[in-house]
N, C-alpha and C positions, 0 to 999 in steps of 0.2 A: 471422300469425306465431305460435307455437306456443313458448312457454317452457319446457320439461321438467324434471324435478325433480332431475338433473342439473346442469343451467345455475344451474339457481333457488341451488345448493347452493353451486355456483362462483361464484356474486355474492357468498353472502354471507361466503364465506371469503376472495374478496380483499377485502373490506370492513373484514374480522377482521382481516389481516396486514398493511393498510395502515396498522391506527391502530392496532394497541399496538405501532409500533415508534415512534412519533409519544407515546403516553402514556408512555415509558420513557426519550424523549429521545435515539431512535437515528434521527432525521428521515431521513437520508441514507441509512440504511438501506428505507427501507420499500417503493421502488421493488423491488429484490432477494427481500425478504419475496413482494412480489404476483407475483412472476414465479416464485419455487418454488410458491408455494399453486398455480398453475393448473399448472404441471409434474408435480406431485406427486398429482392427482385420480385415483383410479383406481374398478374399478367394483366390487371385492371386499373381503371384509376381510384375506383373504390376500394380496390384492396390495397395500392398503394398507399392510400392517405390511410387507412385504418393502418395500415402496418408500421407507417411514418411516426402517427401519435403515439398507438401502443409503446413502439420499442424506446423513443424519447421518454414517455413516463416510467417504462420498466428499468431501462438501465441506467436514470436517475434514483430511482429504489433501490438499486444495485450499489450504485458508488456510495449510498448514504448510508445505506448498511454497512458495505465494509469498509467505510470512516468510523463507526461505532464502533464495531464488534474491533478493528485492530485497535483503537485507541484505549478502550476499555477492556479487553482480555488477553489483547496480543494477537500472533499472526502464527502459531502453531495447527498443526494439520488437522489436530482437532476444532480448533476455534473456528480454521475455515469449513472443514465439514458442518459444524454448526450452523455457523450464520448460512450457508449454502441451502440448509433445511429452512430456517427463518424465510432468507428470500420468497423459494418456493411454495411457503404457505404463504406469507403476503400478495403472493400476484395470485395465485391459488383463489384467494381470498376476493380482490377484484375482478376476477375474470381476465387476467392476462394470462392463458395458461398459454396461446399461439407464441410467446414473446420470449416463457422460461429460459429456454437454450443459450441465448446469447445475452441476456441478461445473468445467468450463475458466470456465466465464462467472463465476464465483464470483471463481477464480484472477485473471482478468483486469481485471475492478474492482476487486480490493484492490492491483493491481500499479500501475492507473493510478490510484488515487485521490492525488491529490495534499495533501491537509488532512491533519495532523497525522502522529505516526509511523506507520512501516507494521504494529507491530505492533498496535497499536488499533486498527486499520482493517480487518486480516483480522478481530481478534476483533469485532467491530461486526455485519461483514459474513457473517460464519458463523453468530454469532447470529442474524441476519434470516432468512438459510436453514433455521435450525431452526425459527424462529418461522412461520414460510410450509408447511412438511412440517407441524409437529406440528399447525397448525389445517386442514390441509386432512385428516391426519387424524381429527379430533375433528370435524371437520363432517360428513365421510361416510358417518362409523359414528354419528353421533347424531341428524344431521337427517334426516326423509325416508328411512329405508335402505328399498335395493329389496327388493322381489317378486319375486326373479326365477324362485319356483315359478306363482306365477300368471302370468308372460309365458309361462313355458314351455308352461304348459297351454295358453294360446289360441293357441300360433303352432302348437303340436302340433295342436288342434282345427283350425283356417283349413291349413293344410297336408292333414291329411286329406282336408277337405272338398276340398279341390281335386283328390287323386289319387282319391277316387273320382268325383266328376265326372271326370275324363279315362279313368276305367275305361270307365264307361259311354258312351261319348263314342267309342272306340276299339272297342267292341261292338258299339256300332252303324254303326259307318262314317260317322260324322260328323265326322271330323276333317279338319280340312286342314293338310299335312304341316310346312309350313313353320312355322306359328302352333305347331301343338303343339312344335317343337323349341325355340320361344322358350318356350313356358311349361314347359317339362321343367328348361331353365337354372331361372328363376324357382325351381320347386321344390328344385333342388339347393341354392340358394340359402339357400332358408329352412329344408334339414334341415340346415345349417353353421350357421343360427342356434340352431337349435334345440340341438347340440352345444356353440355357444358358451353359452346358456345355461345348460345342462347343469354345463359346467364351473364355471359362478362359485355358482354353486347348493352344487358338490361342494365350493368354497373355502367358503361359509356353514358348513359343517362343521367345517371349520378353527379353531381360535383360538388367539391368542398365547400362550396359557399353561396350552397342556396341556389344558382342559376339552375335556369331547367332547360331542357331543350324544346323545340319547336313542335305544334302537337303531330305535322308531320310524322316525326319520327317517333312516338309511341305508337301511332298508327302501325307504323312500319314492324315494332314490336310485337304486335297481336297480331300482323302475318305471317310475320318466322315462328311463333309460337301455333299459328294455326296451321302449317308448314308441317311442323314436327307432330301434330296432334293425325293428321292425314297421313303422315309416313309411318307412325306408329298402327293408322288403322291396316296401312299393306302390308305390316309389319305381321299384324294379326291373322290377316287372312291369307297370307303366305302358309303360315304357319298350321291354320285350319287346315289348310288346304294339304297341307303334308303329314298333317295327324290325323283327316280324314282318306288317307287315300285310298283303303279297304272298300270305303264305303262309295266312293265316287266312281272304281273302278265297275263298281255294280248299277250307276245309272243308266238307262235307257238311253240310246243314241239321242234323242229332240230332245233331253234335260242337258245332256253333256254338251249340246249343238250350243242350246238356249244358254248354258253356264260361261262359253265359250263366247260368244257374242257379246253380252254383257258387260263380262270384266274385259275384254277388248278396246268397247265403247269408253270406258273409265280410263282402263290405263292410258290411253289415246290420251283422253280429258287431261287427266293427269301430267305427261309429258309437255300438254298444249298451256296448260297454264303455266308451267314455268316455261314456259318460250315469253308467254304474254308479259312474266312478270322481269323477264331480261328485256322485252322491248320489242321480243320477234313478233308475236300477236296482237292484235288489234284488242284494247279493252275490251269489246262489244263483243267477239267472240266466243267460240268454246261453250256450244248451248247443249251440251253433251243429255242435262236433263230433259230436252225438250222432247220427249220419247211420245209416241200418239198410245192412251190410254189400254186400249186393246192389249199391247205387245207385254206393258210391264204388267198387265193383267194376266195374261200368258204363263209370264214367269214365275209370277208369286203363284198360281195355283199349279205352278206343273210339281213345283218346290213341295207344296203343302199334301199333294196327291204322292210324293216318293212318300213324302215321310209317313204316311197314312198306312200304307201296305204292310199287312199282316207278315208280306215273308221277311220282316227286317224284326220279327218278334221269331221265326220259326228257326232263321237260320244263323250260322255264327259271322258272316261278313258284315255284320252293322248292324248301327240302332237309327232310331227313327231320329233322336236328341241330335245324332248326330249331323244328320240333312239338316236339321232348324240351324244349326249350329253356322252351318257354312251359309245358309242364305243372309243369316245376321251380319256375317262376318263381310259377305258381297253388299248388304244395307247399312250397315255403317260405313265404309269405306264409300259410299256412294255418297250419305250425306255429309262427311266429314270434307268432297271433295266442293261438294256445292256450295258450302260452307266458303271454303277457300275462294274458288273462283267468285262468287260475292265482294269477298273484303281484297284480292286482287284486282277489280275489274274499277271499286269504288275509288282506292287508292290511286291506281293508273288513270281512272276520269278526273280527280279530285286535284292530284297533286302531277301535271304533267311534265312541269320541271326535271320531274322523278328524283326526290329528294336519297333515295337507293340510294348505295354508290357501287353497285354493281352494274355493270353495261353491255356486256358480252361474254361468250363462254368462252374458254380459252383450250 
């Protein structure tokens, strides 16, 4: 069993929200405190502070409502199903529809609580709600805050690594059809992670009050984002390459030589820049395009000359669409890689500090 720093962070915030409603003498309360603090975790600091505001305005709506509705109709099961419906068009109404949950649950403890009046019981109970939000954000952003540029880099690296294994895998005809279309899922998989990352990375930018970070590290942004734009093109022509395999099996040895060289050269590329962008390569490296004219001459007309051939109309192993298709798929992935190596090469001359905070692979 495996604790993550995560969990480790949600122990000790319900730990936090259970006993200072207990030190402050709001015992009754503390139950409500430990069920916002685990509501309330989230994995950014922008979703933090949205989720901070939110539920502080919603489950002030909450206790004001069921100070009304009990003091003016009573506290019968009907009146709280009522006001229950009110809430939820109210926040409905503003746009807190992420907040309803624990905003009705809020409502419907201080409706049923029976001890003392109801308006010291909402305010009690509202109290604990804030007390549970605010320590679960003071634990998230203080204890343990993630990495999520070094996740991103190793799932970017372990994803790689796996499309080019299935390049070469698909090159040589060693694939079996079935298996590869469960590891193509897997891979799509992990480039949705890789974008989830992404994002909470892009909220690390964010802060509640205006600061911005350094242009360093937006720079840094538009390489993880160019990162996943490149992993998404191996992504593609993996995938080409396994949807056309009918048709590739029917290339001429010097096309399948020539296709094989190629994406070799790239994948190489590919591997070498993320060495470059851990530190193992030399900025100035990785001239993968620097091809002498002739050769990529070669390739585009040997490409253009399969597809041209009448027997791809005569017989049933392929179509012509389908040759263009994979040469696209090896010229995007070509320029998506230049692309890259470009704004890593700029980044690693510009900012040698290396404001990353990635440093080695592990």
């Amino acid at each position: 069993m495996k604790i993550g720093a995560r969990t480790f962070k949600t122990s000790i915030a319900v730990f936090l929200a259970l006993s200072i409603p207990s030190l402050v003498g709001m015992d009754e309360a503390a139950s409500l405190a430990g069920i916002s603090v685990v509501a309330s975790m989230q994995p950014s600091v922008k979703k933090s502070y949205a989720t901070l505001r939110d539920r502080l305005v919603a489950n002030s709506i909450g206790g004001l409502v069921a100070v009304i509705m009990a003091t003016g109709f009573g506290t019968s099961f009907l009146i709280i199903s009522f006001a229950t419906a009110i809430l939820i068009s109210l926040l409905h109404q503003i746009k807190l529809n992420n907040v309803i949950g624990l905003s009705t649950m809020t409502l419907i403890i201080i409706m049923l609580s029976t001890d003392g009046d109801i308006l010291s019981n909402a305010v009690i109970r509202v109290l604990a709600t804030f007390i549970g939000v605010v320590v679960a954000f003071l634990v998230n952003q203080l204890i343990l805050p993630p990495n999520y540029e070094e996740k991103l880099f190793h799932t970017t690296n372990q994803v790689t690594d796996d499309l080019t294994r299935f390049i070469r895998v698909n090159l040589r005809k060693n694939s079996q059809y079935s298996l590869m279309r469960t590891d193509l899922e897997s891979i799509e998989q992990s480039i949705k992670e890789m974008k989830r990352l992404h994002s909470f990375l892009l909220d690390g930018e964010w802060h509640p009050f205006g600061q911005k970070k350094e242009q360093s590290f937006k720079r840094l942004l538009v390489i993880y984002r160019q990162f996943i734009r490149t992993t998404e093109s191996a992504y593609f022509l993996v995938r080409t390459l396994h949807e056309s395999e009918h048709v590739y099996n029917h290339f001429p040895d010097k096309l399948r030589i020539l296709l094989r060289e190629r994406l070799e050269t790239l994948m190489s590329a590919h591997e070498q820049i993320i060495l470059k962008w851990n530190g193992r390569v030399l900025p100035e490296e990785v001239n993968f395009i620097a091809y002498k004219s002739d050769l990529r001459k070669t390739f585009m007309l040997s490409f253009f000359t399969e597809a041209s051939l009448e027997s791809y109309l005569e017989n049933d192993y392929g179509q012509s669409n389908t040759v263009i298709h994979l040469m696209s798929a090896v010229l995007e992935y070509e320029e998506q890689l230049q692309h890259l190596n470009k704004l890593v090469s700029s980044f690693k001359t510009n900012h040698p500090d290396n404001y990353s905070k990635v440093r080695s692979l592990h």
